[in-house]
N, C-alpha and C positions, 0 to 999 in steps of 0.2 A: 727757275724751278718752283714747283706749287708743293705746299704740303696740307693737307686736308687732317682737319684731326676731328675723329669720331667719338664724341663723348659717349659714350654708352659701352658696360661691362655687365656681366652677368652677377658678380660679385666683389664684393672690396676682399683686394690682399690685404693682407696684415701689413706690409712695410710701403705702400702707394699713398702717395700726396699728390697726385696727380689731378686734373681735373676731369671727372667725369660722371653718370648718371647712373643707378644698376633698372631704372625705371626707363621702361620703352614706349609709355604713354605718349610720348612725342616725337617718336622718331620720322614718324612723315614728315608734319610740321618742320622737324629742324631739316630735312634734308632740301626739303621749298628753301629755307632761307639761304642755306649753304651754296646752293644757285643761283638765287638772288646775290650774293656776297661774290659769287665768282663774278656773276654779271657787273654789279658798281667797281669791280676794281682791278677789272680788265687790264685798263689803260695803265696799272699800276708797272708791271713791268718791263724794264726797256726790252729787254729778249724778251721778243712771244715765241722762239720756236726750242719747246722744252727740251733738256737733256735728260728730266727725273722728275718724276707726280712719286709722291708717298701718300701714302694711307697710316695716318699711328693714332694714338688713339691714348685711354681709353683700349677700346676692343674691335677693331675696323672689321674683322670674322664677325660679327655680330651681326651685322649683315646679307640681305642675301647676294651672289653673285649680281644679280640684275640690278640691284639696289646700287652696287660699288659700279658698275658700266654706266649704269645712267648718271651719276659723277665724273665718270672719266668722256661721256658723252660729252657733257654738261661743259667741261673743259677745253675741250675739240671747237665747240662756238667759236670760241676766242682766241685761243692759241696753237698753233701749231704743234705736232710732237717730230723731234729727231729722227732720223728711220731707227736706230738704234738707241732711241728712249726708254730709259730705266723706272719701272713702273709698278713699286712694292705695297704689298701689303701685309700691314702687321696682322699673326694670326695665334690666336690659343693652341695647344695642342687637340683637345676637346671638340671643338667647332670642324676641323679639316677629315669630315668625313668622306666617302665615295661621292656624295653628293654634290656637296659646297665645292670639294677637288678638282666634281668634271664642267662641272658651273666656270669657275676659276680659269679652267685649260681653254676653254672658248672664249675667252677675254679678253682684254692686251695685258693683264699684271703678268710680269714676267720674274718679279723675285719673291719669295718668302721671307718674311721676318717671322719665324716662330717664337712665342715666350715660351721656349722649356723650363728653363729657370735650376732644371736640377734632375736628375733621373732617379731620385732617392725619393722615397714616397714621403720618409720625418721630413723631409726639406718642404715640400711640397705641401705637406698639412700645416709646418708652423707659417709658412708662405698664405696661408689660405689659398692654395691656386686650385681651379674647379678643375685640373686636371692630373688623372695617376701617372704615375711614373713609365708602366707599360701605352700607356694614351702620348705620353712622350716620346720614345721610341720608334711608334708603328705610326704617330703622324709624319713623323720625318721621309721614313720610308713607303707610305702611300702616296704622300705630295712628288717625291724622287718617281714612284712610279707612274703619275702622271703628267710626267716627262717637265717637271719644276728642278732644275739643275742647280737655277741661281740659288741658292739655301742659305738666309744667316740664322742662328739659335742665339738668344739669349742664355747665359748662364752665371746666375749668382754665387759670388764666394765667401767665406767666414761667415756663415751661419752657423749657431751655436748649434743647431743640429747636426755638424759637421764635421770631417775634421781634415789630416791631411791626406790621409787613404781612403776615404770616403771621395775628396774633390779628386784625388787622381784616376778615381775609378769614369767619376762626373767628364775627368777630360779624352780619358781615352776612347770612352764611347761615343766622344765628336769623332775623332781619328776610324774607329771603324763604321761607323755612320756617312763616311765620307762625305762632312760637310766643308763647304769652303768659304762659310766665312762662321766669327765666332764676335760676337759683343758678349762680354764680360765684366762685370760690376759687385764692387765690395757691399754688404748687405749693409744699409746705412738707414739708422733710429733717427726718420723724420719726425717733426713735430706732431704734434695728432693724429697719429696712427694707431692701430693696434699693439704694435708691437714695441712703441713707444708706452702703453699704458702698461703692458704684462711685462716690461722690464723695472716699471719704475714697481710698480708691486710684488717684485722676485718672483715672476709665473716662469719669467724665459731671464738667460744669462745675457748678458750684454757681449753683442761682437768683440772678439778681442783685437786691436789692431796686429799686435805681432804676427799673430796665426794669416791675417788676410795679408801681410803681406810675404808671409812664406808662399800662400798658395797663388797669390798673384807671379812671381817669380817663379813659382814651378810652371806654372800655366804658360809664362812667355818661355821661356825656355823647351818645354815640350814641344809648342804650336811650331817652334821653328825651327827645331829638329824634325816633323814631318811635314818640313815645306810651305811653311804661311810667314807672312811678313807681319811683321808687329806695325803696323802703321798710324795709329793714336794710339793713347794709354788703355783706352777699353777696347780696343777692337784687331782684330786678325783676321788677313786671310790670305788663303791661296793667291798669285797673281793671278791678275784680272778678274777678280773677285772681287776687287775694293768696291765698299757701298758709295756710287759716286755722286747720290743725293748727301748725304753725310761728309765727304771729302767738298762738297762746294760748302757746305755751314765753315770748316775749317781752312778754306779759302776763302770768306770775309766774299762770296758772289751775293749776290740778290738773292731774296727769295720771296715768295709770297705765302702768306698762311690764312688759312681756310678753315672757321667753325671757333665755337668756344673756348676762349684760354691760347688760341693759334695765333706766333709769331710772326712778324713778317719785317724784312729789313732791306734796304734800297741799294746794300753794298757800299755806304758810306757814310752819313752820319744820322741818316732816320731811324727809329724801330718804332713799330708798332704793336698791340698787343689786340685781342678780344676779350671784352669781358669774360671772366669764369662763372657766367650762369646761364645754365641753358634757354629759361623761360625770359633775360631780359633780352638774350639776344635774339633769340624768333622773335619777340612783341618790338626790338626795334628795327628788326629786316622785315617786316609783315607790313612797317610805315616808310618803310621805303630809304632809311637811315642805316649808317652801318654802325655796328655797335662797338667800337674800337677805341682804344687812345692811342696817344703816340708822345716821342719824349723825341731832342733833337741832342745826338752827342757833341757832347764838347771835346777839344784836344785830345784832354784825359782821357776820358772815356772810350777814344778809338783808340789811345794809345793802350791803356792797360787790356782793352780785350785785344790788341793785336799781340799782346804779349801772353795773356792767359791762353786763347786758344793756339798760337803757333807752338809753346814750348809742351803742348799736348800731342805735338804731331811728329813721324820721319820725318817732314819736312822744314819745320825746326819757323825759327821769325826773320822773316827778308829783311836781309840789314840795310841794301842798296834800296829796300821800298819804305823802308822806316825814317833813311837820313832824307829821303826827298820828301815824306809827309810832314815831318816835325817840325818843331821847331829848334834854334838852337839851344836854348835854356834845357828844354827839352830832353835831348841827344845825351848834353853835357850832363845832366842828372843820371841819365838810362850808363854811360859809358862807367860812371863812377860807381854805380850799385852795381854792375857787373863784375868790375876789376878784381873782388876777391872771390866771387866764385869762380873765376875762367882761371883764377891760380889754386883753386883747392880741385878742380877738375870736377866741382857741378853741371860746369855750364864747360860746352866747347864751342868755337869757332868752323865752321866746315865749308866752303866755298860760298863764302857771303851769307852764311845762315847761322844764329844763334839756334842753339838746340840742347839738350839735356839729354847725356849718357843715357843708355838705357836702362843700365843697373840705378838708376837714382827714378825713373819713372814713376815708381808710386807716390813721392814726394813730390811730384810737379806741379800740381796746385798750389803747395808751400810757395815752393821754390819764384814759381810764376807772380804771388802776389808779395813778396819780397824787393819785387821788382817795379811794383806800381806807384805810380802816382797818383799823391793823395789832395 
């Protein structure tokens, strides 16, 4: 699978540490290198015939439809697609007008990722998001009416503009919206952010943890009382709605990434990264070099992320694929830090898969690096 990531936004949110540009002075330029980048690293992975191309970003709607084909063109040189290849693009509310929409329907993207983030306009202003609450709403339903079925929404919870009937209103409006998938995320004070600087000077209150995990437990409980499966800690959806580019990152497959700040990993012990600057990575794609590093994991390191990301998932950490990676020292460590959560009932055992209740899900990141080797 490829992921292409579009550095360029119209605006910084208040709570984004992300890597991206709000200047489109170079958007040609980067999209030349972004080609050249597919081009040198073709050979990179073993499957060339794709299940999932993602577009994230940054703001991939920023874009115009011809702009995002001629990448998915650009793609096509070299690799194969599935017949039933999953082909998403992350989009603003703001950007998905009649226009961009029927641009889009003539494409191959076959899913929406929208950032609503929130249907309340306070959410949305301390968000700095360039889009209103009714702009939330009516892209859902124009994208729906140009026959886009696949739909996920982003929706942020515990923000201080918020509260518990506020986010219950946030989630029911997925439910009559008829959307079938939902990514969900606690509002979290990164470092040099806005919203990091207006909390340290008393402008905005600090997220409270209690509150986000009352409304994360309302939120799982709601979604699967009308019909979605909780399938990682941030995400839901209807069956056969699961995002299956996102279900392969937490299946440890390959993947290749594409553009500034873009992952890429071999499925075993490689990862790679892009640099986070736009202007050195066109100046080192423009001489014909690709602007990356890479790091080679150790034991550890395939052991603790096989542990972090499976106890994030329904599908929990393969115990039969764990004892044949490892080693024995290894095992003997992993079975011993186990022992008292599988008797306090954090952790259970389910046909060969470690996995974490799901009333303990918000704590999974704890619980997962509790687990690691250091």
């Amino acid at each position: 699978m490829i992921y292409i990531h579009i550095p360029f936004c119209k605006q910084k949110c208040s709570y984004c540490n992300f890597h991206f540009s709000t200047s489109l002075n170079f958007k040609d330029e980067m999209l030349a290198s972004m080609k050249k980048e597919i081009f040198l690293r073709k050979d990179e992975l073993q499957n060339k015939n794709l299940q999932s191309l993602y577009f994230g970003g940054g703001t991939p709607s920023i874009l115009s439809p011809d702009e995002i084909k001629s990448l998915i063109d650009e793609s096509l040189k070299y690799f194969s697609f599935k017949n039933d290849i999953e082909i998403t693009l992350e989009a603003n509310p703001d950007d998905l007008d009649k226009n961009f929409l029927k641009g889009l329907a003539d494409s191959p993207i076959n899913r929406l990722s929208i950032g609503t983030q929130s249907f309340f306009e306070a959410d949305l202003k301390l968000m700095n998001r360039a889009h209103t609450a009714s702009e939330a709403e009516d892209s859902i339903k124009r994208a729906q009416d140009f026959g886009f079925e696949n739909l996920s929404i982003d929706l942020i919870y515990g923000s201080p503009t918020s509260n518990l009937e506020i986010w219950k209103e946030n989630v029911k409006k997925t439910i009559t919206l008829q959307v079938p998938h939902i990514s969900s995320y606690a509002l979290t004070v990164e470092p040099k952010t806005a919203l990091e600087n207006w909390i340290s000077k008393g402008k905005v209150n600090s997220p409270k943890e209690e509150e986000q995990n009352q409304e994360f437990y309302y939120l799982s409980d709601f979604l699967k009382d009308n019909g979605f499966d909780h399938y990682e800690v941030s995400n839901f959806a209807k069956p056969g709605f699961y995002s299956r580019h996102n279900s392969s990152y937490w299946k440890y497959k390959e993947y290749l990434g594409i553009g500034p700040s873009a992952h890429s990993y071999n499925g075993f012990d490689r990862r790679s990264w892009n640099v986070a600057n736009n202007q050195q990575y066109i100046k080192k794609l423009n001489s014909g070099l690709l602007a990356m590093e890479e790091e080679f994991l150790s034991q550890k390191d395939q052991f603790n992320e096989m542990i972090m990301i499976g106890l994030r998932t329904i599908w929990g950490v393969d115990l039969i694929s764990l004892n044949e990676k490892f080693d024995s020292e290894m095992l003997e460590y992993f079975h011993k830090e186990i022992k008292l959560k599988l008797e306090e009932g954090i952790l259970i055992i389910k046909e060969n898969h470690l996995k974490i209740p799901e009333k303990h899900w918000f704590m999974a990141d704890g619980i997962a690096a509790d687990l690691f080797m250091v």
